[in-house]
Every structure is written in C-alpha cells, then in structure tokens.
Phi, psi and omega in degrees: 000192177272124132347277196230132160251170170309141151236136192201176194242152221310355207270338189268058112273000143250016179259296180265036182317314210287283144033289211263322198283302158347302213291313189306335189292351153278307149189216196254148159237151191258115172265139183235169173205132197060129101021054168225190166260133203227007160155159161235145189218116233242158174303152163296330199276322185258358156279359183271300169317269195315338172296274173351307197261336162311289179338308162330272191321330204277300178313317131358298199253330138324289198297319146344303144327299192274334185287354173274307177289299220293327178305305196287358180194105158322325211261352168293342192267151199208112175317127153358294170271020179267305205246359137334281170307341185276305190288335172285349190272324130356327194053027183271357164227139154267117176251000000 
C-alpha cells in the first residue's frame, strides 16, 4: 500500500478537481482542514480492490474458524452429500 499519502486542503477542491480527481489513479489523497485530516479520496477502482479483499480475509478467517472447531469437536463435520442435500431441500442450491 502507500507509505505516505499526498495531502492537501479540502478548499483545493474546488479550484483544482480536475487536477486532483487524474491524481487518484496514483495513489489516495488526505484532505486535510486546520491541518488536521478531514477525509480521504480514494479511485472507485482501488476502493473496490479493497472492500474485495477485506471480504477474503474475513472469509479467511470463517474458514479458520470452523476449521478449529471442526479439529477440536469432530461431530460438527458433516459428509458432504448431507449437506448437499439440506441446501437443495432448502432450495439454496441449483444444479
């Protein structure tokens, strides 16, 4: 990711949009006000990348879970065609 990102203040947005919205395609800039941080504004594209990949880890980490519980209590694991069959009775799978 970025180290440091450009930073600048929220009034040059309206002077400089076109300027700063080009910019995004590099990397995210920190709008600041009074010299503090007032939001950041990030490409649609690489805000997308990141939701996507939290969404991984977190599923990462579902899996991780249940793979623990299933070492630590066995009886939690279910065949396969067990629980096929429960999501078509279900109607949540098509085949």
């Amino acid at each position: 990711m970025y180290k440091a990102m450009p930073t600048m203040p929220v009034s040059d947005l309206r002077t400089k949009q076109a300027a700063i919205l080009e910019n995004l395609h590099k990397a995210p800039i920190l709008l600041t006000q009074r010299g503090h941080g007032a939001g950041v504004l990030v490409h649609p594209d690489l805000w997308n990348e990141m939701v996507e990949l939290l969404d991984d880890y977190e599923d990462i980490l579902v899996a991780k879970e249940r793979l623990k519980e299933a070492e630590t209590e066995p009886s939690v694991m279910r065949p396969i065609s067990d629980l096929r069959a429960s999501l078509e009775a279900d109607g949540l799978l098509d085949e």
